[in-house]
C-alpha positions as a printed NumPy array, in Angstrom:
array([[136.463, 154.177, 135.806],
       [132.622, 154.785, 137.37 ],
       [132.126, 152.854, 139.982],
       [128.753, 150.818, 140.334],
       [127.079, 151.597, 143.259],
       [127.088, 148.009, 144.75 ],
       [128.134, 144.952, 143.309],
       [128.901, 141.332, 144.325],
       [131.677, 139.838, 146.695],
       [133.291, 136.773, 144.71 ],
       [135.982, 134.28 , 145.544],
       [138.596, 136.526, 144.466],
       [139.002, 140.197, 143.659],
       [140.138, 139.483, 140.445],
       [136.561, 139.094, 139.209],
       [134.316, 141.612, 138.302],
       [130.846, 142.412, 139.612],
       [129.607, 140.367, 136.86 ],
       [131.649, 137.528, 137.234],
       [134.265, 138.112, 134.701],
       [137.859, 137.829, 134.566],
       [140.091, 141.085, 135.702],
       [143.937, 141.486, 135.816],
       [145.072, 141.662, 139.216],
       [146.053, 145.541, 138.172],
       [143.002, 146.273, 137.185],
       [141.281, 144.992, 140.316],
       [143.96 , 147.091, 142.385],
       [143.009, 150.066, 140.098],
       [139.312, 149.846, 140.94 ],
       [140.554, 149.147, 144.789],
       [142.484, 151.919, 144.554],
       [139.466, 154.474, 143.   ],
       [137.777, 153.889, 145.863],
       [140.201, 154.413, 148.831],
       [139.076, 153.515, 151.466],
       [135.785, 152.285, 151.455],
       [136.695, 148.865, 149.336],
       [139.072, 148.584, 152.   ],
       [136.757, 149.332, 154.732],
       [133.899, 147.154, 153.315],
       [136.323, 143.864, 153.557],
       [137.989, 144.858, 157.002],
       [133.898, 144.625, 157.818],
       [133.203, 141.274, 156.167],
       [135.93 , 139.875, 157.793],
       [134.036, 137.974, 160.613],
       [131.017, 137.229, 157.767],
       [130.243, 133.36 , 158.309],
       [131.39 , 130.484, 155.359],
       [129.72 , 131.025, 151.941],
       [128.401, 134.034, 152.921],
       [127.525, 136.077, 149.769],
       [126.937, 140.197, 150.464],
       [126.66 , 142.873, 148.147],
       [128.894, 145.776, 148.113],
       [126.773, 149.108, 148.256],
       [129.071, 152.145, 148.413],
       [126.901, 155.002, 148.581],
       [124.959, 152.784, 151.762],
       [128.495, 152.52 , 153.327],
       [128.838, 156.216, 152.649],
       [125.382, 157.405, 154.329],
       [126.288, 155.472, 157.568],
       [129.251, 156.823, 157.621],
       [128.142, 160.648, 157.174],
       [125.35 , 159.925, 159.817],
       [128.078, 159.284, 162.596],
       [129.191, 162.541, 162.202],
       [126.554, 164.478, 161.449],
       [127.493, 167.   , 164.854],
       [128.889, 165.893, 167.959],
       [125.371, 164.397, 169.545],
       [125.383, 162.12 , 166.24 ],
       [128.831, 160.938, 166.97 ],
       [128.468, 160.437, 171.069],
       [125.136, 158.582, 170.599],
       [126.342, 156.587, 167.927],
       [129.801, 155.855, 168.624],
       [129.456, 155.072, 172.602],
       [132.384, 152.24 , 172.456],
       [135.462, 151.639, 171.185],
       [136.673, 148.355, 169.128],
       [137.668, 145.214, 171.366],
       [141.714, 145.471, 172.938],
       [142.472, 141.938, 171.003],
       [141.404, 143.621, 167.518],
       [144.722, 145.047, 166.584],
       [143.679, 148.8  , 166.827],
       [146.357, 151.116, 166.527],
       [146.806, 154.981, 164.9  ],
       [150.745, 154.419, 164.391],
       [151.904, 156.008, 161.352],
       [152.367, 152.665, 159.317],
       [148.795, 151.258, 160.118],
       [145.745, 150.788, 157.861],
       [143.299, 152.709, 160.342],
       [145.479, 155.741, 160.067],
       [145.532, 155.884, 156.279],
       [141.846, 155.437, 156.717],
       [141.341, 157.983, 159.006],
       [143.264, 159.759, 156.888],
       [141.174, 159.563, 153.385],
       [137.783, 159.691, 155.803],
       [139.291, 163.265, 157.113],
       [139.425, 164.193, 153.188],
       [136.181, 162.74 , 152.091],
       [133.975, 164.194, 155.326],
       [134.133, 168.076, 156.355],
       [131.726, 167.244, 159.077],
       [133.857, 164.039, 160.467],
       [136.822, 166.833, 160.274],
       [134.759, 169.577, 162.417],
       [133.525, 166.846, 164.69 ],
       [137.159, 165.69 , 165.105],
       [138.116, 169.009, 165.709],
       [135.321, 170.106, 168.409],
       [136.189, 166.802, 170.229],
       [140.196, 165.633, 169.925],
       [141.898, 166.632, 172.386],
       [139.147, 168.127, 174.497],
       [137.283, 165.076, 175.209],
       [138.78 , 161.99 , 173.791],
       [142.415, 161.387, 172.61 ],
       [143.186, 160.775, 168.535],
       [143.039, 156.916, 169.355],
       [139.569, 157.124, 171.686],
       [137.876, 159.183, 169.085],
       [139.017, 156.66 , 166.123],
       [138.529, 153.41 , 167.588],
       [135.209, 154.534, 168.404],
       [134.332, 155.931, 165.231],
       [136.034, 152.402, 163.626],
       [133.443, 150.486, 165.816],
       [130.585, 151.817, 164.548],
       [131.497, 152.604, 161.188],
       [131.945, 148.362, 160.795],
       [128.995, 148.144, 163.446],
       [126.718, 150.052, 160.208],
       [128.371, 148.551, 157.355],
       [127.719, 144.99 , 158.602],
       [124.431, 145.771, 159.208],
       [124.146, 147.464, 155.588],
       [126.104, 144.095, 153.836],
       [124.488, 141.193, 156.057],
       [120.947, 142.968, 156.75 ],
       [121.693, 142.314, 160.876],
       [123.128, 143.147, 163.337],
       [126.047, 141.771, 164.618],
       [125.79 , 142.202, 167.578],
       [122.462, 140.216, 168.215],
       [122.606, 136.529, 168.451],
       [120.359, 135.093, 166.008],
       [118.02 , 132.191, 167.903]])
């Protein structure tokens, strides 16, 4: 199936973008078509506050992600830290992040030569992918909630 290029978050993925009833297979299905940005696009809503509505917008999510690894300056300047030690990081076999890393190593020839010019010169597999899981959700909650996370609105 063609994916829209964004569409709404509802209460549960077995709704459509346009509000209408899906099978749970089908919703997996579409889930699936997209692996792993529909994945990475929750994992980044995760913290969103209550009743907070966002828009999906895959080819956004996309564009950050191709920016961080545009060369190797891209990726240093913006990918300077890691994700927090409580956040359940890991690159063991059996986790999410390394099926992730995985399907982004696929989808990306530049995030595989940036990989490559970097791992295990400068930064071990885990440095150089909980950094590049930082501020891959650091861009995509900026691109979903239209701020920045990181600043404390006043």
């Amino acid at each position: 199936p063609k994916l829209p290029s964004s569409w709404g978050q509802t209460i549960s993925p077995a709704h459509d973008a346009m509000g209408g009833s899906q099978t749970r297979e089908e919703a997996e299905e579409f889930q699936d078509d997209v692996f792993p940005w529909f994945h990475l696009i929750q994992w980044s809503a995760e913290d969103a506050k209550n009743n907070c509505i966002f828009r999906y917008d895959l080819s956004g999510a996309q564009e950050k992600a191709k920016a961080l690894t545009k060369d190797v300056d891209s990726f240093l300047r913006l990918c300077p830290c890691g994700l927090p030690q409580d956040s359940g990081f890991s690159m063991e076999d059996d986790t999410n992040f390394a099926e992730w890393a995985g399907a982004l190593l696929e989808w990306n020839s530049e995030l595989r030569m940036v990989r490559f010019q970097l791992v295990p010169r400068r930064f071990s597999e885990k440095t150089f992918w909980s950094r590049y899981f930082a501020a891959l959700r650091r861009e995509i909650q900026q691109l979903i909630f239209g701020e920045d996370p990181e600043e404390d609105p006043e």
